[in-house]
C-alpha positions in Angstrom: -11.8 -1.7 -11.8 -15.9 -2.2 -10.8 -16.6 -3.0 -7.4 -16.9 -6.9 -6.4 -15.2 -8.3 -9.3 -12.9 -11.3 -8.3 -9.7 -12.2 -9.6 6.4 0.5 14.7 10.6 9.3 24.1 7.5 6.6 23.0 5.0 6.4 25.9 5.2 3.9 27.2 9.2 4.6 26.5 11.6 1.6 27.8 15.2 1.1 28.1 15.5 -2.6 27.4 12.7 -5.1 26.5 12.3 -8.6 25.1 11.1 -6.9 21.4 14.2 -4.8 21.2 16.7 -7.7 22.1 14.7 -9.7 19.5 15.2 -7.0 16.4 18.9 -6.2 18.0 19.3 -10.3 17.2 17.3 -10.7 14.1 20.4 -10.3 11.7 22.3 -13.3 13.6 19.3 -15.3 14.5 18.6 -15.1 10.3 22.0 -16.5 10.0 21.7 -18.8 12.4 19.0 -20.7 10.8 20.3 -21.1 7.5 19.9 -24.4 6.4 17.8 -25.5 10.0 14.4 -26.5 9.5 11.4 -24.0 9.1 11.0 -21.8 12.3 7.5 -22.7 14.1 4.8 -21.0 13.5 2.9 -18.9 11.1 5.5 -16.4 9.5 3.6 -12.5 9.4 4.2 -9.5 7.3 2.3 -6.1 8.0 3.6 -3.4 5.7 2.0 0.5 6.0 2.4 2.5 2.9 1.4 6.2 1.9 1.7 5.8 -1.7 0.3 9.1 -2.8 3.9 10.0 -4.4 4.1 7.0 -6.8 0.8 8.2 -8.6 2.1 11.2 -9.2 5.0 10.7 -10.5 4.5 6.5 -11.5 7.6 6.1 -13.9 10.2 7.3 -11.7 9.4 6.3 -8.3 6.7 2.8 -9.2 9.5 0.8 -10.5 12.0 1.3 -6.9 9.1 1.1 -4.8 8.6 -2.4 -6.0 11.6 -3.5 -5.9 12.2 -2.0 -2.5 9.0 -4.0 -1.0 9.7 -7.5 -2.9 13.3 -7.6 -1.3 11.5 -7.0 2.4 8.8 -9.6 1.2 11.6 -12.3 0.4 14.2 -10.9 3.4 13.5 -13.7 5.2 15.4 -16.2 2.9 18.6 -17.3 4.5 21.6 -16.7 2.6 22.5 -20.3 2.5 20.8 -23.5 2.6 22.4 -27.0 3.4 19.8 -29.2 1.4 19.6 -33.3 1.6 17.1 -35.3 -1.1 14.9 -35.6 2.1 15.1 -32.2 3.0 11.2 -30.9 3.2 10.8 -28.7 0.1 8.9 -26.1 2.8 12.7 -25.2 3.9 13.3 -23.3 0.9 10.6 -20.9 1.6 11.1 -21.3 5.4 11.2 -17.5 6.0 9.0 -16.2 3.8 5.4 -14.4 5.1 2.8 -16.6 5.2 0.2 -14.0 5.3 1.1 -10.6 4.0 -0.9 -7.5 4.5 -0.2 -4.1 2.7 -2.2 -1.0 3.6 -1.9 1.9 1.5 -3.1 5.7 2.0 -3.3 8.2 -0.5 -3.8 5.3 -2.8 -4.5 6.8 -6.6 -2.2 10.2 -5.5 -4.0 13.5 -5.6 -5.4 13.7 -8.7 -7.3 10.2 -8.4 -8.9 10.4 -12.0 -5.9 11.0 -13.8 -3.9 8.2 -12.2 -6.4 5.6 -12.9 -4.3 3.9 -15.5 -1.7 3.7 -12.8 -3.5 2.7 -10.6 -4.1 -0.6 -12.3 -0.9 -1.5 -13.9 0.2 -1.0 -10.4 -2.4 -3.8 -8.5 -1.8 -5.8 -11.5 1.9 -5.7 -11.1 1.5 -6.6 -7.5 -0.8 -9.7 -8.3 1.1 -11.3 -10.6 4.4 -10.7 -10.5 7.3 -13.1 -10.6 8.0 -11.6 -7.0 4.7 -12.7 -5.6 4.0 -16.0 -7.8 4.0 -17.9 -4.5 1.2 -16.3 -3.1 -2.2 -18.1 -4.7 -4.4 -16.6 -3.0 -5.2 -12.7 -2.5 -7.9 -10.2 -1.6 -7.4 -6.8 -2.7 -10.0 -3.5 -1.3 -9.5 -0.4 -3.3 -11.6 3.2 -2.5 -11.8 4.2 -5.9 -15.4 6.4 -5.4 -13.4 9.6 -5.7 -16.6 11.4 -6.6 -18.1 11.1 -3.2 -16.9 13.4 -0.9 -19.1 11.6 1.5 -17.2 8.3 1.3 -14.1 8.6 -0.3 -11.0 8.0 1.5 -8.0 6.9 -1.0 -7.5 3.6 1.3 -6.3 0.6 -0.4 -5.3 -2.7 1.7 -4.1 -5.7 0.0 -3.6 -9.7 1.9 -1.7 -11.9 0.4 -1.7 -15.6 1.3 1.5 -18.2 0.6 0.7 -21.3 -0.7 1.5 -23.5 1.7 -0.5 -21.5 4.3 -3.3 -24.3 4.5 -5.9 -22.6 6.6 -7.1 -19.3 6.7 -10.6 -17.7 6.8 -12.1 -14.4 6.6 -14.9 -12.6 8.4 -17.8 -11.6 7.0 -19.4 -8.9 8.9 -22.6 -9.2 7.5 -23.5 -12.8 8.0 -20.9 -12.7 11.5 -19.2 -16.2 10.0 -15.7 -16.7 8.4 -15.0 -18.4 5.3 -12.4 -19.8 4.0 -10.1 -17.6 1.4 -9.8 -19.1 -2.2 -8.1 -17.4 -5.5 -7.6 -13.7 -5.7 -10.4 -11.3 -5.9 -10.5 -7.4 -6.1 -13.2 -5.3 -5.0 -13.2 -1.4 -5.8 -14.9 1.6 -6.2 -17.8 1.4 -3.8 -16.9 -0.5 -1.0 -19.7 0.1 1.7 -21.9 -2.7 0.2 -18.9 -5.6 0.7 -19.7 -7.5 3.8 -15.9 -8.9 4.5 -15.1 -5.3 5.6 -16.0 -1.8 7.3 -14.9 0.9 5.9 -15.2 5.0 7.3 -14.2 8.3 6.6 -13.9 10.8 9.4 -16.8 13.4 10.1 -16.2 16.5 8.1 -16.1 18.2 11.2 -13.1 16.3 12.7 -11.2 18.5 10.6 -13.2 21.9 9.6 -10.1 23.2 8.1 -9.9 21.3 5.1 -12.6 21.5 2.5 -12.3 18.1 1.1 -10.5 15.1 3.6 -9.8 11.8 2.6 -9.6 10.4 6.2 -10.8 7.4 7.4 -10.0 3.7 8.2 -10.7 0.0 6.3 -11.4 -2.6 8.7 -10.9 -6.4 8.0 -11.1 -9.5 10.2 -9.2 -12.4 10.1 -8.4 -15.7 11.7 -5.2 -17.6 10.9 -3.9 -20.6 13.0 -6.4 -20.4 15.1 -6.2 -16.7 15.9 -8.6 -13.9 15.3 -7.4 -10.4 14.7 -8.6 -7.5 12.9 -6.0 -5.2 10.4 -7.2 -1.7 10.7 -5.6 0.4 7.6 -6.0 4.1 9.0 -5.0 7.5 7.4 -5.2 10.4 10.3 -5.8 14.7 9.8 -2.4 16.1 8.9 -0.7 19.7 10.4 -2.0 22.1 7.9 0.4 24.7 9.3 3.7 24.4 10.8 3.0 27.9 12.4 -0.4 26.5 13.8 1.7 23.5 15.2 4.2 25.7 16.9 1.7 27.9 19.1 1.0 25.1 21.7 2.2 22.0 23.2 0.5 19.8 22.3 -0.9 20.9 19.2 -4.5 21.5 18.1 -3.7 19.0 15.4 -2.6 16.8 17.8 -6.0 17.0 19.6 -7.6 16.4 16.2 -5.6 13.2 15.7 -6.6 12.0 19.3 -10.3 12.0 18.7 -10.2 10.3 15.6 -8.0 7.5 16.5 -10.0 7.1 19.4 -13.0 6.6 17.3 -11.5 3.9 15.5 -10.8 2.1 18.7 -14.0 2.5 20.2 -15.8 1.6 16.8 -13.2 -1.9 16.4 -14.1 -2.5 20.1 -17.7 -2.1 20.9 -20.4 -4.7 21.1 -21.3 -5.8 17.5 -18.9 -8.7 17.4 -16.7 -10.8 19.3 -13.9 -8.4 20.2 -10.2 -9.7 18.8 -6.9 -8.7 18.9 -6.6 -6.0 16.5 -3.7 -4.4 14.3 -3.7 -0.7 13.5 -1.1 0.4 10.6 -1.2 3.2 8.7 -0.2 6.9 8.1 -1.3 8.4 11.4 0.4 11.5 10.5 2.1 11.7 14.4 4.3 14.6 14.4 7.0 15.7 17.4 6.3 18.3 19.7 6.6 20.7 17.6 6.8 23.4 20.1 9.1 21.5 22.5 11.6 20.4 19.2 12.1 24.4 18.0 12.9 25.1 21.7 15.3 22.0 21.9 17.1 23.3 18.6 17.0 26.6 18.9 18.2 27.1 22.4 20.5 29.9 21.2 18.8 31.7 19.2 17.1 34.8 18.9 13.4 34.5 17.1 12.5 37.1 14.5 8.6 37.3 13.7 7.8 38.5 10.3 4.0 39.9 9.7 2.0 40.2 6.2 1.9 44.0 5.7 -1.8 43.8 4.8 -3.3 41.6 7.8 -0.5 41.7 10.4 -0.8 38.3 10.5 2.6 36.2 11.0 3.7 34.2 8.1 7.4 33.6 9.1 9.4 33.1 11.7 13.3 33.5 12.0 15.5 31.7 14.5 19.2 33.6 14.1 22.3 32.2 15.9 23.2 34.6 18.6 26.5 34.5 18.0 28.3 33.7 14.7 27.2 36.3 12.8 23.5 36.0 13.4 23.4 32.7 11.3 20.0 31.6 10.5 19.1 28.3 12.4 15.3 27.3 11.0 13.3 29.0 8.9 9.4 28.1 9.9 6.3 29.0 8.0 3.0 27.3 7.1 4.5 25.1 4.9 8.3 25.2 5.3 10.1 24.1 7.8 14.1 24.7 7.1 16.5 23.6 9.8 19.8 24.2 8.9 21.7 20.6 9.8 19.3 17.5 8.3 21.6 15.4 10.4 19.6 15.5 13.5 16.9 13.8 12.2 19.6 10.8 10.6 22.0 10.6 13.6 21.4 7.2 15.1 18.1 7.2 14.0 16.7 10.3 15.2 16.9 8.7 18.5 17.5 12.1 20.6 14.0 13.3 19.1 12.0 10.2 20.2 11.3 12.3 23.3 9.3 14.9 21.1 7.1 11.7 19.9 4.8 11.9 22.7 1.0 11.6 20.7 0.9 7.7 21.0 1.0 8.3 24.8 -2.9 8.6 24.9 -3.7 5.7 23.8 -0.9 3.8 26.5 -3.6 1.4 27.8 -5.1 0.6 24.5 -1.8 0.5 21.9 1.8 -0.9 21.9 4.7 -0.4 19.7 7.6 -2.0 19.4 10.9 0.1 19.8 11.6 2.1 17.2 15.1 2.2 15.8 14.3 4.0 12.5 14.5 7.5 11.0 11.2 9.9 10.9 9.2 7.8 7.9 8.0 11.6 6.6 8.6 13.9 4.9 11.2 12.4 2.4 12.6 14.5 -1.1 10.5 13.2 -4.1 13.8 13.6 -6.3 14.9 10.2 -7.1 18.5 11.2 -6.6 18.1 12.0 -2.9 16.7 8.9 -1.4 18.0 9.9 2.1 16.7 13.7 2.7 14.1 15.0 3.8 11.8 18.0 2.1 12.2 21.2 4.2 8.2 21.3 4.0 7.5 20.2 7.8 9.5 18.8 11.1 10.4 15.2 10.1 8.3 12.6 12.5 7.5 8.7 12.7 4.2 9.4 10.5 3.7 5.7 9.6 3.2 3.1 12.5 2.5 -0.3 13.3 0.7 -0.3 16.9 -1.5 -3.3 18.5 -3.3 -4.2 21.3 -2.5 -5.5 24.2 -3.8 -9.2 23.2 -1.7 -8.6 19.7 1.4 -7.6 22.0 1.2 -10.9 23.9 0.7 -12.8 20.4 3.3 -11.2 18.8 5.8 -11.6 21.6 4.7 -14.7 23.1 7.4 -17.0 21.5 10.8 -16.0 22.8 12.8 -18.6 21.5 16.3 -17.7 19.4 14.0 -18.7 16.2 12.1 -16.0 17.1 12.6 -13.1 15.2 10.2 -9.7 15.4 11.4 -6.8 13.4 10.3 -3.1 13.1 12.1 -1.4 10.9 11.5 0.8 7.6 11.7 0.2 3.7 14.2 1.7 1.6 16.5 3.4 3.6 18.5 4.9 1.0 15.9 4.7 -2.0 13.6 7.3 -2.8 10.0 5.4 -1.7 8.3 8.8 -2.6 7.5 11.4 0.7 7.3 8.4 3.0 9.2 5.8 3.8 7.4 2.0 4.8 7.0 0.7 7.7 7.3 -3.2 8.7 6.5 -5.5 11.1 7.6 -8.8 10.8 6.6 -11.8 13.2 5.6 -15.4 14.0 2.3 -16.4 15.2 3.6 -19.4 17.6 2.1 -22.5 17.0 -1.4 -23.1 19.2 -1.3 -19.5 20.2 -5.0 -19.1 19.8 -6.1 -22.2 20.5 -7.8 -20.5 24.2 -10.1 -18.3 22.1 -10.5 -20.8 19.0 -13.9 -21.7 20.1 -15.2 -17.9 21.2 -14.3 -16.8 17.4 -15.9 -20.4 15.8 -13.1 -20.0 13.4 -14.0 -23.2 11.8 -17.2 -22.0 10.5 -16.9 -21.7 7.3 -19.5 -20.9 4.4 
């Protein structure tokens, strides 16, 4: 590819709210409309994806992947449709995304130059593919400068437009107007010279301990039905030791993660443009408590501390059963993290660890998130045979999110009919999707619900 060539206990935690009775009724309401006319509104798809896995290993895990994210894509189908010669031929397609946005981190795997190949047969299968043949229009944004450590941040976000969405336009930051989207276009390698986004990668410094990051965010704006929002595809620092993680609550990587994320919100929300609702989905590499979560469930046991010979420094640490013949509980070290029973993170979801997820609870004033009522999204067996367990590498956590702001609550929510269906959820349940699971949010954009800020964002000016 060449650069510019076309072609979801959670702070705030709450018992009951309108968006968890809504994804609690989406599998009735879905039935329910079967064969009724389309739903109102403007049907949305945001989908966050660390892909890293499929490059690595592209004929095993590309093929389920796909197929895994075409059946969410075309979820919204009903099951059975009651069609007259003057039904609308819309109906058909009534629950389909209009407007589809992917974000991808780790895009290209570790060893970008290598996966190259793959890395196009895989945009190319996602352009035009019998799956996605309804979508006409797409814009695609690839970091493929992998030889700049300076910019590089393995970020790919793809929008895909139906074709019976009629309107849509995209801002250029540049000239501060929107124009309207036509055909499919790519744009790669160096992306700091296109003007429909902004793109970042964290200070070197955010993150001393690794040499070489590929952190950073890809910003677009858009305005569809009369509403402007931005889609912020984000990749945060990860815990580089599980031993480092344990030491203090909250974590130094935890701290880490705060600045940069609130960098992002400061930079999305200062005074260069009209400020808009804004979507922020991506790999933020949240992880529990960590020191909080061995206390929880290792209540019983007694911790052995095992010290390099040479340094004195600790490289392992042993959490023995006090009882029952000292049986070994968790085995922790930089990079391993083996709990003896997997089940607690599956049991209804991981729900009894949600009170370990406490990172987002900086940010409670600037970011929302719907329940969750998934499994930890990381880190999940490569082996293509084990598509539910996890890797005993690090503490299984909600990694990959879908969070909003306040304005982006209200316009996700603001429709509470029984035809209003929001889901949060995850891709592939029981399918290996690589080390992390997708996450989804699914939702309407209620007819007129940005006609109040229609004229502040001049949507209508279009070049």
């Amino acid at each position: 590819m060449r650069p510019g060539r076309p072609s979801a206990q959670l702070t705030p935690r709450r018992a009951e709210t309108p968006a968890g009775r809504l994804r609690r009724a989406a599998a009735p309401a879905q039935a329910a409309m079967a064969g009724k006319a389309a739903s109102p509104g403007t049907a949305v798809l945001l989908v966050t994806a660390n892909v890293g896995s499929l490059f690595d290993d592209p004929e095993n895990l590309q093929k389920n992947w796909l197929r895994e994210f075409y059946q969410v894509v075309h979820a919204h189908r009903p099951h059975f449709l009651a069609l007259t010669p003057a039904s609308p031929p819309q109906v058909v397609h009534a629950h389909r995304p209009h407007f589809l946005a992917l974000h991808c981190q780790e895009f290209g795997g570790k060893n970008y130059e290598a996966s190259m190949s793959h890395v196009d047969k895989f945009v190319k299968e996602l352009l035009s593919s019998d799956a996605m043949k309804e979508y006409n229009r797409a814009r695609v944004y690839l970091d493929e400068n992998y030889k700049s450590q300076e910019h590089f941040t393995a970020l790919g976000s793809f929008y895909f437009l139906h074709e019976s969405l009629k309107n849509i336009y995209q801002f250029d930051f540049k000239a501060k107007k929107y124009k309207k989207v036509t055909g499919k276009e790519i744009y790669s390698d160096t992306l700091e010279s296109t003007p429909m986004l902004e793109k970042e990668k964290f200070p070197q410094d955010y993150f001393p301990e690794c040499k070489w990051s590929r952190k950073g965010f890809l910003r677009t704006r858009w305005c569809l039905a009369d509403c402007a929002f931005d889609l912020v595809n984000i990749h945060l620092f990860h815990d580089a030791s599980n031993l480092v993680a344990w030491e203090t609550s909250p974590s130094v990587y935890s701290g880490i993660r705060h600045k940069a994320l609130g960098y992002v919100l400061d930079r999305i929300s200062d005074q260069r443009f009209q400020k808009a609702s804004y979507f922020v989905f991506g790999d933020f590499n949240f992880r529990l408590d960590s020191k909080s979560v061995v206390e929880t469930l290792c209540t019983k046991a007694t911790m052995q501390t095992v010290r390099a010979a040479d340094t004195n420094e600790v490289v392992k640490l042993i959490f023995r059963e006090s009882d029952n013949d000292r049986k070994v509980m968790l085995q922790l070290e930089k990079k391993l993290f083996d709990y003896f029973n997997q089940e607690v993170f599956r049991d209804d979801n991981g729900t009894a660890l949600l009170e370990f997820d406490k990172e987002l609870s900086v940010f409670k004033d600037r970011l929302y998130e719907l329940d969750i009522s998934f499994p930890p999204s990381y880190p999940y067996s490569e082996d293509c045979s084990q598509g539910r367990q996890y890797m005993n590498t690090r503490c299984p956590a909600w990694c990959d999110r879908v969070l909003m702001s306040p304005s982006a609550k209200e316009l996700v929510l603001r429709s509470e009919s029984e035809e209003k269906v929001v889901t949060y959820d995850h891709i592939g349940p029981s399918v290996c999707m690589g080390d992390h699971k997708p996450v989804f949010l699914a939702f309407r954009i209620a007819p007129g619900a940005g006609k109040p800020h229609a004229r502040v964002h001049k949507c209508c000016v279009v070049q």
